[in-house]
Wavefront OBJ file of the C-alpha trace (Angstrom):
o trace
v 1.353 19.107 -19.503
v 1.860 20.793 -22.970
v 5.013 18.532 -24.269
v 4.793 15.530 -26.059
v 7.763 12.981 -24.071
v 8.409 11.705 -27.106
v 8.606 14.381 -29.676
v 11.324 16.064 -27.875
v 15.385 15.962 -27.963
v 16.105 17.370 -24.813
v 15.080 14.493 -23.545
v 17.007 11.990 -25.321
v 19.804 10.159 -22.805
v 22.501 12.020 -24.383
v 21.660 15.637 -23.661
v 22.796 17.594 -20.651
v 20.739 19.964 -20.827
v 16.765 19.974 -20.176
v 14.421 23.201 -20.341
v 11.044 22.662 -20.497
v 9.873 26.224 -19.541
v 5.832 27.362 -18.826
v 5.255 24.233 -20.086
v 2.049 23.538 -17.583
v 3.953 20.487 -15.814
v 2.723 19.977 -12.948
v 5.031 17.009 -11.474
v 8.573 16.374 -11.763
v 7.928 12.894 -11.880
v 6.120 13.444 -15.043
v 9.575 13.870 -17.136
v 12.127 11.016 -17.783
v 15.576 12.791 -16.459
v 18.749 11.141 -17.138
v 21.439 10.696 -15.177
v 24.105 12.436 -17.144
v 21.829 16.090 -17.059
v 23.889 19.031 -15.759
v 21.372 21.594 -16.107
v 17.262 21.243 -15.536
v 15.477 24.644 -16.370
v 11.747 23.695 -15.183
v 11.078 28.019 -14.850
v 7.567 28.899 -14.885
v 5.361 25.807 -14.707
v 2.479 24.171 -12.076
v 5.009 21.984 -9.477
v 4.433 22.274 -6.183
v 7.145 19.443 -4.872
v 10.664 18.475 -5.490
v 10.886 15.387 -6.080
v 12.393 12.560 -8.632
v 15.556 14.002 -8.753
v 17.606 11.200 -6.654
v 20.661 10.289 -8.988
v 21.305 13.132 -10.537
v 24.981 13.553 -9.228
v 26.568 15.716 -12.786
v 23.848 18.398 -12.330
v 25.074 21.610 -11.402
v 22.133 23.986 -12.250
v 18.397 23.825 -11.364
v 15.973 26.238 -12.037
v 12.404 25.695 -10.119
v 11.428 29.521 -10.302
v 7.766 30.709 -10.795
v 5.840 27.542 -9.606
v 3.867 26.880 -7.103
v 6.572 25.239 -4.694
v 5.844 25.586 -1.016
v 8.551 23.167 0.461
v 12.379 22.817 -0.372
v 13.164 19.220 0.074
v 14.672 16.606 -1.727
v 17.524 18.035 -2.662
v 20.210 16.130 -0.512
v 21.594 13.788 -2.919
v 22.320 16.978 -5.599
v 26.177 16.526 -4.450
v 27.535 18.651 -7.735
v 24.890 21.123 -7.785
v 26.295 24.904 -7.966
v 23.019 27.320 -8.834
v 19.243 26.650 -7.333
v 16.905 29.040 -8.504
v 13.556 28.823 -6.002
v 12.667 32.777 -7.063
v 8.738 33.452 -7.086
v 7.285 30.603 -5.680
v 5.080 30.169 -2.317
v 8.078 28.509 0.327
v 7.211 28.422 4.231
v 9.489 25.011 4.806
v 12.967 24.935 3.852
v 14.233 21.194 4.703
v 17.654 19.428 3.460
v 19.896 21.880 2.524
v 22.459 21.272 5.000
v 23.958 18.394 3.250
v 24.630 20.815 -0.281
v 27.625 22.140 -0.588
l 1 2 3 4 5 6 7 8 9 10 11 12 13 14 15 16 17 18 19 20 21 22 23 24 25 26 27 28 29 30 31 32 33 34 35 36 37 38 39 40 41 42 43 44 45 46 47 48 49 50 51 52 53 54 55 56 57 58 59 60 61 62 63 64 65 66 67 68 69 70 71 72 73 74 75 76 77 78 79 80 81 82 83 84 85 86 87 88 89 90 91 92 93 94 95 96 97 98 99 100 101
């Protein structure tokens, strides 16, 4: 990961917005995300799962492009979400989008 958590404002609790592109991360788990985000631009890094995004019910734009993602999952509890960008990455299993809107 080339960020430093805690020299960074987007990722103070007050932001809604979080872009942390070609940044090398290679887990979504590795970054604190608050509940009040509305947009999460994670464009060009190393993750190859969704995950740790239960709870995020203001966000309305996520942007997974260019990694190495091979399954979409874990997005059922995105209830506000609007725009999904999965562009350029590596999917063969596409699970739990029936319950977006």
């Amino acid at each position: 990961m080339d960020f430093d958590l805690n020299n960074n404002d987007q990722l103070n609790s007050k932001s809604t917005d979080l872009s942390l592109m070609a940044h090398g991360i290679r887990n979504i788990d590795e970054i604190p995300l608050h509940r009040n985000l509305l947009s999460i631009n994670l464009h060009s890094n190393e993750i190859e799962r969704i995950n740790s995004l239960t709870g995020l019910n203001y966000l309305t734009h996520l942007d997974l492009s260019s990694n190495n993602i091979t399954r979409i999952q874990g997005l059922e509890g995105l209830v506000s979400l609007d725009t999904l960008n999965l562009a350029s990455n590596k999917i063969v299993i596409v699970e739990g989008l029936f319950a977006l809107k």
